[in-house]
Structure formats: structure tokens, C-alpha cells
C-alpha positions as CSV (number, residue, x, y, z in Angstrom):
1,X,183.9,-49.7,163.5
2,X,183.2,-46.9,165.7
3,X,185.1,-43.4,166.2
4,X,186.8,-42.2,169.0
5,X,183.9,-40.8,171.1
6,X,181.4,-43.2,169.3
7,X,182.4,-46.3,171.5
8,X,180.9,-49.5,170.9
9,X,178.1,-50.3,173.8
10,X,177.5,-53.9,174.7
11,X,174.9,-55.1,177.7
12,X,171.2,-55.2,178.5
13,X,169.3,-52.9,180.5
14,X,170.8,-49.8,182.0
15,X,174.3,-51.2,183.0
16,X,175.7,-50.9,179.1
17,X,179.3,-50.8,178.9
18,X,181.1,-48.8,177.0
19,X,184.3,-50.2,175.0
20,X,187.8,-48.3,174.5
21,X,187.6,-49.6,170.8
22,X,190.3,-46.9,170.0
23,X,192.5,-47.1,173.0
24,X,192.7,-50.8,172.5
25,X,193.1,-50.9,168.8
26,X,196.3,-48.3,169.4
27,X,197.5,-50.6,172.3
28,X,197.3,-54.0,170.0
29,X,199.2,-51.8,167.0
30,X,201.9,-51.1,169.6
31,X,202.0,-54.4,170.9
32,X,201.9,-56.2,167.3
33,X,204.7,-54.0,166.1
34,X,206.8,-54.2,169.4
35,X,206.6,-58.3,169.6
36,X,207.3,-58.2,166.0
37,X,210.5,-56.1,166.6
38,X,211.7,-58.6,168.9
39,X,213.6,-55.9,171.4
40,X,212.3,-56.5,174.4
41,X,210.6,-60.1,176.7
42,X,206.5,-58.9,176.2
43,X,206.8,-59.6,180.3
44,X,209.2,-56.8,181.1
45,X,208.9,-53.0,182.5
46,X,211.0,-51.8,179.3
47,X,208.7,-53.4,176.6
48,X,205.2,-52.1,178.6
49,X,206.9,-48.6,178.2
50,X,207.2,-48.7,174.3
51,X,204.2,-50.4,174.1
52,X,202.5,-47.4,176.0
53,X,204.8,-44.7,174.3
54,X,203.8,-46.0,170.9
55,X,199.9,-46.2,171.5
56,X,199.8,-42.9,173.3
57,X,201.4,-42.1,169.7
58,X,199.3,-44.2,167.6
59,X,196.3,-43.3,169.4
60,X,197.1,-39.4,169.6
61,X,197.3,-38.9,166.4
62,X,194.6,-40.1,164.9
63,X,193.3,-36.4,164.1
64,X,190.3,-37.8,162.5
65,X,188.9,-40.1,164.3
66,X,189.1,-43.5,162.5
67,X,191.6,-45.0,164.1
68,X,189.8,-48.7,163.5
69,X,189.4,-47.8,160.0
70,X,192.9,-46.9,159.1
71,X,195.5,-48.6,156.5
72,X,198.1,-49.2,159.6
73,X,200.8,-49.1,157.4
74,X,200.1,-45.8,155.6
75,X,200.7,-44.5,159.5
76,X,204.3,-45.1,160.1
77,X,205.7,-42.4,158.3
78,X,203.6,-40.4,160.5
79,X,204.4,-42.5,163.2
80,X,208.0,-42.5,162.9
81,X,208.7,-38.8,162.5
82,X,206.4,-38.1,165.8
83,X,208.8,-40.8,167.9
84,X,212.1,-39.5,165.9
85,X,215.0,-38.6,168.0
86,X,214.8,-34.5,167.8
87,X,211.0,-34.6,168.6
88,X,209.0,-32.6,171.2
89,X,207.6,-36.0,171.9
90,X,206.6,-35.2,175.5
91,X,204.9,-31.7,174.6
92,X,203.2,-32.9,171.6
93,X,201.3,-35.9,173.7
94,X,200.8,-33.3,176.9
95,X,199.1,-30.6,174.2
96,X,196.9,-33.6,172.5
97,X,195.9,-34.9,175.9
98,X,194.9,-31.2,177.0
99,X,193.0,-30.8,174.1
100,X,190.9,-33.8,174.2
101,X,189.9,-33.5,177.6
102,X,189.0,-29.7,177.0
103,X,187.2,-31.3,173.9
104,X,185.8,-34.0,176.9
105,X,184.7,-31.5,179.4
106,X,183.1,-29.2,176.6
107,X,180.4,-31.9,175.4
108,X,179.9,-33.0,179.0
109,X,181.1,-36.4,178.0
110,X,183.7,-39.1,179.7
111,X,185.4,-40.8,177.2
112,X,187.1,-44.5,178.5
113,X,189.6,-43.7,175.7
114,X,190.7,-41.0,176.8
115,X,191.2,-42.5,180.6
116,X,192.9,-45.0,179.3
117,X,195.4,-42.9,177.0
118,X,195.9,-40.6,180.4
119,X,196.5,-43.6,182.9
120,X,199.2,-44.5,180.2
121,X,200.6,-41.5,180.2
122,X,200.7,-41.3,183.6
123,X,202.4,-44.2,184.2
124,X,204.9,-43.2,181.8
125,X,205.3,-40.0,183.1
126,X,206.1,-41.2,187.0
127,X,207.5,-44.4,186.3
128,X,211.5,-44.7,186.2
129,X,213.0,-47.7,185.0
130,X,217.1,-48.4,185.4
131,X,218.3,-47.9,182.3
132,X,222.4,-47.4,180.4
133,X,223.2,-43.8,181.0
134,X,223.6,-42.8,177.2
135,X,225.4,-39.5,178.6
136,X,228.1,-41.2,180.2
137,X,231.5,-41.0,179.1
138,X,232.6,-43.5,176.7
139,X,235.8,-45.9,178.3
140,X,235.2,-44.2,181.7
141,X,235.3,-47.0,184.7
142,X,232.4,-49.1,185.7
143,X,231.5,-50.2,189.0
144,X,232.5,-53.0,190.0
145,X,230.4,-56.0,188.7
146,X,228.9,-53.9,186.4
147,X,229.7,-55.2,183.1
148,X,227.2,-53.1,181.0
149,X,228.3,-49.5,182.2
150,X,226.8,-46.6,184.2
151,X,222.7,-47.1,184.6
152,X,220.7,-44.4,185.6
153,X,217.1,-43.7,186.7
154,X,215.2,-42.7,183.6
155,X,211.7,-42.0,183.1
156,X,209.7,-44.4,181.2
157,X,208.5,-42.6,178.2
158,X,212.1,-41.7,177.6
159,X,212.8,-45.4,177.1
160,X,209.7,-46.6,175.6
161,X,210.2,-43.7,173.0
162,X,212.8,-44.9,171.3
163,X,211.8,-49.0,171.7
164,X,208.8,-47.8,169.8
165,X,210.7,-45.8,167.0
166,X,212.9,-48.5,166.4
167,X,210.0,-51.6,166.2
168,X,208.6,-49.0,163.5
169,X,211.6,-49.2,162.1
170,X,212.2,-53.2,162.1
171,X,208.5,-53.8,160.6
């Protein structure tokens, strides 16, 4: 299978297109694990948010560039201590990112990949989702009709994190 930067091409003529193979195989990891966790319906906001979280993960570390050839289960340990709790999550995918697009812009190359991984990240990043505040006090009042607590506006990632952490978890 090709490498990260060594896309599969498929087409005639000129108009070859280039295939994500990397992006995508993170993306169905995520997916697999996250459907087989059972947290979340596949259709809603909260489960696209660990399903990008945990590619963006998946797909970030793969320091060597085989991502398609990996064991995936020889990743979770590596996996799950990148997604833990007490994690620079967020400044560990914003330093990989930077790096692969210096790495990008270096060899005069566009990688769909890496487009991918950053629209994902994006979305993440600007998305909020209404989610329990986990800051609230515990026994305080709720709000009339209400019935699951104080929500709050959180951004994405910070939900999709720990869906994807846990899915890890219940694989």
C-alpha cells in the first residue's frame, strides 16, 4: 500500500487522481473503533467529532509513514496515551500539522492527506457542539425542563477527544 506522500493514482490521461489512502485508512480506524464502542448514533454531530479527533490522532502519528501497513492493534497504546485525559492533545496535533505542511511546502508538493487531516481539524477547531458542563457544580439547580444538568457550548475536539479515548478503550 502506498505511504503518506506516495498516494495511489488512478485515471487515464492527464486528469489522474490522487487518493488520500492515509487520511482515509485513519478515518475508517476511527470509524470502526467508534461504531464498535457503541457511544454515540454514527449520524450525530458528537460521534463525527470523535471520529475526526481519533483520525487526526491515528493519522498524526503515524511518524513513519506506513500507516496502511500497520498492525492496528499494536497502535492503541500509542493511541491511548496521545487522547489520555492530562494530554496536550490540541498542541501536539497543531505542532504535527505545522510540520507536515512545512514538510509540504518544502518539496513543493500538495498532499490530499494532509487537506483532509487540516479540514478535519478545522472543523473541530470552530465547531461547538452543546454538551454537559463537566465544571458545574454537583446537586446545583437545573433549569427548568432540563433534566440532564447545565450544557454548555464546547468545542468539538474537546468532546470528540474523549469519545475517541474511551472507543479505544471498549475495543
Amino acid at each position: 500500500m502506498p505511504h503518506r506522500g506516495q498516494e495511489s493514482t488512478a485515471g487515464t490521461g492527464g486528469g489522474e487522481l490522487t487518493v488520500p489512502m492515509a487520511w482515509l485508512y485513519a478515518e475508517y480506524i476511527a470509524d470502526e473503533l467508534l461504531r464498535n464502542g457503541d457511544l454515540m448514533p454514527p449520524t450525530s454531530f458528537e460521534f463525527r467529532a470523535g471520529r475526526d479527533a481519533l483520525a487526526l490522532t491515528i493519522f498524526l502519528s503515524d511518524t513513519e509513514g506506513d500507516l496502511c501497513g500497520i498492525q492496528v492493534v499494536s497502535q492503541f497504546e500509542t493511541w491511548l496515551s496521545l487522547t489520555a485525559y492530562d494530554q496536550p492533545w490540541q498542541d501536539w496535533v497543531c505542532e504535527r500539522m505545522d510540520g507536515l505542511a512545512a514538510d509540504a511546502a518544502a518539496s513543493r508538493t500538495s498532499s490530499p492527506d494532509l487537506a483532509l487531516a487540516e479540514a478535519a481539524w478545522r472543523w473541530l477547531e470552530e465547531t461547538e457542539l452543546l454538551a454537559p458542563d463537566l465544571n458545574a457544580v454537583p446537586g446545583g439547580a437545573a433549569a427548568a425542563g432540563e433534566d440532564d444538568g447545565p450544557k454548555v457550548w464546547t468545542p468539538a475536539w474537546q468532546l470528540g477527544l474523549p469519545l475517541g479515548h474511551l472507543a479505544i478503550h471498549l475495543f
